[in-house]
NUMI-575294 format. One line per 3 residues: number of its first residue (from 1); their letters; for each residue x, y, z of C-alpha. Coordinates in Angstrom, 2 decimals, always signed. Example, Ala and Ser with C-alpha at 12.3 -4.5 7.8 and 13.67 -1.06 7.14 Angstrom:
BEGIN
1 = as = +12.30 -4.50 +7.80  +13.67 -1.06 +7.14
END
This chain:
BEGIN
1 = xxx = +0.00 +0.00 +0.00  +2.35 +2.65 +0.53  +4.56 +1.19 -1.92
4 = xxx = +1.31 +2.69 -4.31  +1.20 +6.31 -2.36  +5.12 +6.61 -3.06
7 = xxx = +4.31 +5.76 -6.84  +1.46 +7.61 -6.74  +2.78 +11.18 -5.09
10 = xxx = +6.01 +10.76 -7.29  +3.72 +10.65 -10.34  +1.97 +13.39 -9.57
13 = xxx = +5.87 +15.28 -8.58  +6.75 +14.26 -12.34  +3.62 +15.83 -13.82
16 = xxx = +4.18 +18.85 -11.83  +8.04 +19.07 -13.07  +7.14 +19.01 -16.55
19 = xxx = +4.76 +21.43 -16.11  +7.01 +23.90 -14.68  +9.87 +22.92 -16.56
22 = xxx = +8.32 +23.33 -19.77  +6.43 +26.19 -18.91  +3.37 +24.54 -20.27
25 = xxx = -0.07 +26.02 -20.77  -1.62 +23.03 -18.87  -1.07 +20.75 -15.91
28 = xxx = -2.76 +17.26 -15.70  -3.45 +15.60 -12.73  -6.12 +13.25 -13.87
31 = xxx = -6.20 +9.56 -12.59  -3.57 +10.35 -9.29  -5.43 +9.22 -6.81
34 = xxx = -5.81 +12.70 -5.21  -8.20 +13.18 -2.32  -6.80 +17.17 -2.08
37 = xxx = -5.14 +19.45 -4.28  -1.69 +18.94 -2.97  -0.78 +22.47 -0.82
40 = xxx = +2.91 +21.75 -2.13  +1.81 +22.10 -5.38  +1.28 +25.80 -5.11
43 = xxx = +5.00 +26.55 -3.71  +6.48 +24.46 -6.52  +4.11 +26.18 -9.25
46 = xxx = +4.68 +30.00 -8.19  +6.19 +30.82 -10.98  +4.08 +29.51 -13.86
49 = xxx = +0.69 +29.87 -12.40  -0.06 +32.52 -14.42  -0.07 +30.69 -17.72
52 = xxx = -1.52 +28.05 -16.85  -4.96 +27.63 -18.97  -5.85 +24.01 -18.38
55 = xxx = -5.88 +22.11 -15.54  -7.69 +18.10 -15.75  -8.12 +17.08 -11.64
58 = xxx = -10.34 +14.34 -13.55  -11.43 +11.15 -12.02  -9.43 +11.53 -8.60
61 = xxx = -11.06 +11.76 -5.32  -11.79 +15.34 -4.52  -14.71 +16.21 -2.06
64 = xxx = -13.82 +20.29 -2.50  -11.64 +22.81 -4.44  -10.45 +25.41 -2.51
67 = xxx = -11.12 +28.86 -3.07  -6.81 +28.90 -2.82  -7.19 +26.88 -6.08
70 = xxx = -9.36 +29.08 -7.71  -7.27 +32.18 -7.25  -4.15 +30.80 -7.66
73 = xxx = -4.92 +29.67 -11.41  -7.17 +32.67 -11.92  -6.32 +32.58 -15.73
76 = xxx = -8.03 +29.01 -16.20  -9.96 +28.69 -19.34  -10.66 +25.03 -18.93
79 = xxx = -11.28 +23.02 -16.22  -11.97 +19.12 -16.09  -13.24 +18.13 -12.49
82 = xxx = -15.34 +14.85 -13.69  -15.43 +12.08 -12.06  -14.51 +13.43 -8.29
85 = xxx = -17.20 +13.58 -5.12  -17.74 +17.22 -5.49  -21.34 +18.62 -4.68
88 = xxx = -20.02 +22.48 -4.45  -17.87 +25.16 -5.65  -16.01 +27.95 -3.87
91 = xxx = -17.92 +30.96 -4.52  -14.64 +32.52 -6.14  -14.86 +30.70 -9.04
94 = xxx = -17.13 +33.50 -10.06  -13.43 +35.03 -10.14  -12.10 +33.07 -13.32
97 = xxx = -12.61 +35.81 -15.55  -11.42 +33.73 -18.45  -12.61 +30.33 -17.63
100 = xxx = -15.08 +29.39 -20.69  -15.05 +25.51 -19.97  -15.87 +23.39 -16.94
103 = xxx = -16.51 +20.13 -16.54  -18.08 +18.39 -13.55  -20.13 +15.24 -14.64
106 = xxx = -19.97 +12.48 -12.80  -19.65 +14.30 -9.61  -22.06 +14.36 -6.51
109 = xxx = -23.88 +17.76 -7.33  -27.36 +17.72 -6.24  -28.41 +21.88 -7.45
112 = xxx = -26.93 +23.35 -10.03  -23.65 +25.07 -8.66  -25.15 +28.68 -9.01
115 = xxx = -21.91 +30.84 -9.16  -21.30 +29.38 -12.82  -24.04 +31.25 -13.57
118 = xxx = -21.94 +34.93 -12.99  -18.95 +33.32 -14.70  -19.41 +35.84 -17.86
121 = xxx = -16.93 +33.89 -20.56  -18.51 +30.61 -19.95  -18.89 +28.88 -23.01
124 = xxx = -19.39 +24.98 -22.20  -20.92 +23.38 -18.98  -21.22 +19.52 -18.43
127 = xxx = -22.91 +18.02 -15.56  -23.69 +14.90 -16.69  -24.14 +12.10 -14.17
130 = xxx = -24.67 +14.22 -11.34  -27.86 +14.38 -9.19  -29.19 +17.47 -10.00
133 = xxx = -33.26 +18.12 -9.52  -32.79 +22.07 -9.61  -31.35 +24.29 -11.94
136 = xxx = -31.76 +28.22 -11.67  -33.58 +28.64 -15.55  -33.96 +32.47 -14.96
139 = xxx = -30.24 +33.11 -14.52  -28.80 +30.18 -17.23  -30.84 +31.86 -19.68
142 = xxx = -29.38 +35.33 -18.94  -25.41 +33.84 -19.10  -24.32 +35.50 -22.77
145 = xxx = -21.81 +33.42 -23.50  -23.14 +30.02 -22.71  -23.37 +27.50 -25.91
148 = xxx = -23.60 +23.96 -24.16  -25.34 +22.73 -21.07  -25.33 +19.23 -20.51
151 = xxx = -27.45 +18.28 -18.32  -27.97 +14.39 -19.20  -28.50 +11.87 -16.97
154 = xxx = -29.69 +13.87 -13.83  -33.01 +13.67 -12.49  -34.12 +17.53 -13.50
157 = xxx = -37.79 +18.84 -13.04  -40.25 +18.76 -15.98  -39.33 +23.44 -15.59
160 = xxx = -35.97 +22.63 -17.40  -37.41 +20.73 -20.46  -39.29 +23.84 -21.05
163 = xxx = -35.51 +25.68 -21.37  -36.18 +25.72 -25.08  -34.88 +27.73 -28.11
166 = xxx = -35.40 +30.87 -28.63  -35.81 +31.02 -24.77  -32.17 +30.15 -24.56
169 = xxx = -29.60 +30.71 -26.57  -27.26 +27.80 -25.60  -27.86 +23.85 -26.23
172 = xxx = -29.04 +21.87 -23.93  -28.69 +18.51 -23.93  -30.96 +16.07 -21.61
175 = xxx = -31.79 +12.82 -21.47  -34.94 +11.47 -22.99  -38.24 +11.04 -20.85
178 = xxx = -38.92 +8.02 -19.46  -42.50 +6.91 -20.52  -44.94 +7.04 -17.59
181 = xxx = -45.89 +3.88 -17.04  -49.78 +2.94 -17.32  -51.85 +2.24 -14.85
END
């Protein structure tokens, strides 16, 4: 077992090396394991976290992102969170001024996590797989920039399929009704 955590914590070192060392636009931490964002990773990062764009924390084991994360890579433009235990966001993501991508499906989210909706570059949302019943339809349909909502597989109110075109500028994407049964 710890044999694994060495591996895994010196794989996640390596990925954080390149990163630096290349002064790369993204940093890729999918599939590690993680249950936090590593605090070291900040100290070792200083100097590059302003261009980093990407950043893929993808199918790990994250309950939270700080609101440390979030302003530390406040120049994000895409970030993949699927596949963690998350049911919130920091409210600072409303911060990532540039951020026009998230993704968040298979997560634990049970609303819709509102301060997307005052993200103003935000292009693409996927929440697929989560457990969503609510989502805020008077404030989506205000979000200019918004082109994709996915909101399959979540058990959403009969209010959202009404979230039609011209209503909304954006696509959403559901999943089909199930047939009520007959009596």
């Amino acid at each position: 077992m710890q044999k694994r955590m060495g591996e895994a914590v010196a794989r996640v070192a390596r990925k954080v090396n390149d990163t630096v060392e290349n002064k790369a636009d993204s940093l890729d931490l999918a599939n590690c394991k993680l249950m936090t964002f590593p605090i070291g990773i900040y100290k070792a990062m200083r100097s590059v976290t302003e261009g980093i764009h990407r950043i893929s924390l993808a199918n790990n084991e994250l309950k939270s992102i700080t609101s440390r994360f979030v302003t530390t890579f406040s120049q994000l433009t895409e970030l993949n969170l699927a596949g963690n235990y998350l049911h919130r966001l920091p409210e600072e993501i409303t911060s990532l001024l540039h951020l026009r991508a998230i993704n968040l499906s298979r997560n634990r989210f049970r609303r819709f996590p509102e301060p997307l909706a005052t993200v103003p570059s935000l292009e693409t949302i996927d929440l697929e797989e989560n457990e969503i019943t609510e989502v805020p339809t008077d404030k989506l349909a205000s979000m200019a920039s918004l082109r994709s909502l996915n909101l399959r597989a979540n058990p959403v109110g009969p209010e959202v399929r009404l979230l039609v075109r011209p209503l909304v500028p954006f696509d959403l994407l559901l999943s089909p009704e199930k047939p009520i049964p007959k009596a």
